[in-house]
PASEBA-1860 file (N, C-alpha, C; in nm, 3 decimals):
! residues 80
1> XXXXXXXX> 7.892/10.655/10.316/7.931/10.786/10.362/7.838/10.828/10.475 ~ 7.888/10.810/10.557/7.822/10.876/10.715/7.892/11.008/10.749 ~ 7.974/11.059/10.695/8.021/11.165/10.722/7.954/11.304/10.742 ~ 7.841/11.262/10.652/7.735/11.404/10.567/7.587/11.386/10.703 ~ 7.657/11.318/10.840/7.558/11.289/10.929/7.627/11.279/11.065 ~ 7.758/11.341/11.056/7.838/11.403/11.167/7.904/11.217/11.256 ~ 7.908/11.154/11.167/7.963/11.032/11.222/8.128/11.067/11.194 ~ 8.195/11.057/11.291/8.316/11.096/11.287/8.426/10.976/11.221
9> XXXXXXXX> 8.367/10.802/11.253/8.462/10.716/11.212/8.388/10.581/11.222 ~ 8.391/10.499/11.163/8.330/10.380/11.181/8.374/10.291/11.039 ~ 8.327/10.173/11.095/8.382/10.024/10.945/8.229/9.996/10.902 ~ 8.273/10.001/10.782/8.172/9.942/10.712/8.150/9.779/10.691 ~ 8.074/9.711/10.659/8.037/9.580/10.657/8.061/9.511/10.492 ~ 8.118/9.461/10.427/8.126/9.419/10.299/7.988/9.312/10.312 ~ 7.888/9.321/10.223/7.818/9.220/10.136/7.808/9.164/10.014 ~ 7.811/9.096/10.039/7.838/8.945/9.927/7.747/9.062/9.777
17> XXXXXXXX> 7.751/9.020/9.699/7.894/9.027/9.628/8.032/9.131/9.633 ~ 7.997/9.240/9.722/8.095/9.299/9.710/8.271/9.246/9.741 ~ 8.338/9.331/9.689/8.492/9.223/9.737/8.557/9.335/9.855 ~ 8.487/9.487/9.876/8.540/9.608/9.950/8.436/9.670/9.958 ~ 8.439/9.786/10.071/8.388/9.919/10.086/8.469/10.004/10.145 ~ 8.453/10.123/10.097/8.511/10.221/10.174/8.425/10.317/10.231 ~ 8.446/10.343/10.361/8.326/10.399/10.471/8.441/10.566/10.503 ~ 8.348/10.645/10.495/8.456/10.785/10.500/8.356/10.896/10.597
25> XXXXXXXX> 8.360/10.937/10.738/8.364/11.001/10.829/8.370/11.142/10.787 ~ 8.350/11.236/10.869/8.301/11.365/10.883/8.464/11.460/10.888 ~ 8.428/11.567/10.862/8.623/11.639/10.893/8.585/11.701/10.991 ~ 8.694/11.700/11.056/8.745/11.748/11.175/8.819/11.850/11.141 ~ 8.852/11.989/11.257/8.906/12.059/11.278/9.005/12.001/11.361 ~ 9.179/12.051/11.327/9.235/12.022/11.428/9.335/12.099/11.438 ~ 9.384/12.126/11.535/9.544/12.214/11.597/9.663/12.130/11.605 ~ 9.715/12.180/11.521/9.857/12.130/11.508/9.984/12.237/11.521
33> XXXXXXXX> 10.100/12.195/11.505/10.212/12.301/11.612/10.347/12.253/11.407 ~ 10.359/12.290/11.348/10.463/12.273/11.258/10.589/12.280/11.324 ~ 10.684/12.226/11.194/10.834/12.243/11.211/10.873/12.353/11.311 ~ 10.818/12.475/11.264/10.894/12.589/11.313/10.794/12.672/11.457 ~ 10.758/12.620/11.489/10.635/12.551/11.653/10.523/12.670/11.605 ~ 10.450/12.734/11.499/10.333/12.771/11.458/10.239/12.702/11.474 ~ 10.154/12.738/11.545/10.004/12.655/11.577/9.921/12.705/11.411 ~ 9.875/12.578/11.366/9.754/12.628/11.276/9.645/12.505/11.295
41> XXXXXXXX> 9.596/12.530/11.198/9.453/12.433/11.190/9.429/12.394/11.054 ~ 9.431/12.237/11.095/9.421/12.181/10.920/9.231/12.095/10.993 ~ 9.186/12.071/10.838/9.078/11.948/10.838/9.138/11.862/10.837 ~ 9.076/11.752/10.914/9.121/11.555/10.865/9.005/11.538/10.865 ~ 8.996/11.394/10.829/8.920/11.302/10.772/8.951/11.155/10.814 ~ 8.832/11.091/10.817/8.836/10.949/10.849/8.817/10.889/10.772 ~ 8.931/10.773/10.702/8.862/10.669/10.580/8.896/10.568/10.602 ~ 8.820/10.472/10.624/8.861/10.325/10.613/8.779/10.221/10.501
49> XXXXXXXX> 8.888/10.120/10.516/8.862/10.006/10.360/8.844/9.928/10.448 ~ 8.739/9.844/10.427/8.706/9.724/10.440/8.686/9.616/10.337 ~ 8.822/9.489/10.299/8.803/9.424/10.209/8.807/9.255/10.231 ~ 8.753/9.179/10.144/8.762/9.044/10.154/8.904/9.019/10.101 ~ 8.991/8.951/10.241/9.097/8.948/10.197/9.077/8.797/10.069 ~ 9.008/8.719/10.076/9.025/8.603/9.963/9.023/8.649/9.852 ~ 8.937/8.802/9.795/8.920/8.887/9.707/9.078/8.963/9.697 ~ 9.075/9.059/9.740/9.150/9.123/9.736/9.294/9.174/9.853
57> XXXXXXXX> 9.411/9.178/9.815/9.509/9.172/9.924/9.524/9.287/10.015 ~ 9.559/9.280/10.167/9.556/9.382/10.254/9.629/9.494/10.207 ~ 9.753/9.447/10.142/9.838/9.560/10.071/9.824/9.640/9.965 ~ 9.754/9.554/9.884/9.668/9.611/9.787/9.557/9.721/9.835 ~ 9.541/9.692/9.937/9.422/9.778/9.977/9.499/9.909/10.071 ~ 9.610/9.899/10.097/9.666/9.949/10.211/9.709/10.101/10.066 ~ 9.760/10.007/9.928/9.817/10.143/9.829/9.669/10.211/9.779 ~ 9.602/10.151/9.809/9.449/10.241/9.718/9.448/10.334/9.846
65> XXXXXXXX> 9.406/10.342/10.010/9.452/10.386/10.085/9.522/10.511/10.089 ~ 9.663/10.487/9.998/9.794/10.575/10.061/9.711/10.628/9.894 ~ 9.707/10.618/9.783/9.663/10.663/9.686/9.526/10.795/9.720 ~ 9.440/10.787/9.793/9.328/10.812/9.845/9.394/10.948/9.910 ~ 9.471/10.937/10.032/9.513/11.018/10.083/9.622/11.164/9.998 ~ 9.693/11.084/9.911/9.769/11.168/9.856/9.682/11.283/9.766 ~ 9.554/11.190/9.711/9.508/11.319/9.580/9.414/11.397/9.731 ~ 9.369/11.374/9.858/9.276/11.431/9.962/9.351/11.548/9.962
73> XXXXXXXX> 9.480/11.536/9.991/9.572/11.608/10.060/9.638/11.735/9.976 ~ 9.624/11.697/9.823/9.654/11.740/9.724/9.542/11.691/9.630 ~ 9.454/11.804/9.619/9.377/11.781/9.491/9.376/11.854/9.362 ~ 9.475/11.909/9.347/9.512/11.958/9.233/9.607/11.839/9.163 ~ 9.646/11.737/9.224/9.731/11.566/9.123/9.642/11.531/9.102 ~ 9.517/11.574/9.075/9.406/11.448/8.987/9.403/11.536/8.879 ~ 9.421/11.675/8.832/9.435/11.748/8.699/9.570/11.731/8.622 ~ 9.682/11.638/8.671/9.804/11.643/8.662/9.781/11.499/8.604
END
């Protein structure tokens, strides 16, 4: 976690033994325009996986990923 040190995005390095890491960036403010053309401002976030694919599969890593994002986005589905 470099985030808590204003690093906005970067990959992390897997070492032996590890089979992954996940490296997670600082939030951002950003302007966005919705459906109905309202400007607001959400946070994002930067997360990336870095895994040994002989370990573990890209897709596999791609649903922990989309998993990651869904409870970020919604954190009230981890009390559910």
């Amino acid at each position: 976690n470099l985030g808590m040190m204003g690093v906005e995005n970067f990959d992390a390095v897997i070492n032996p033994p590890q089979a992954s890491i996940l490296a997670v960036g600082t939030t951002l403010k950003q302007n966005i325009i919705d459906d109905g053309g309202k400007i607001s401002t959400i946070q994002t976030i930067s997360v990336t996986l870095s895994v040994d694919h002989r370990v573990i599969d890209g897709a596999t890593g791609a649903v922990f990923l989309r998993s990651i994002a869904k409870y970020l986005s919604n954190p009230i589905k981890l009390l559910l």
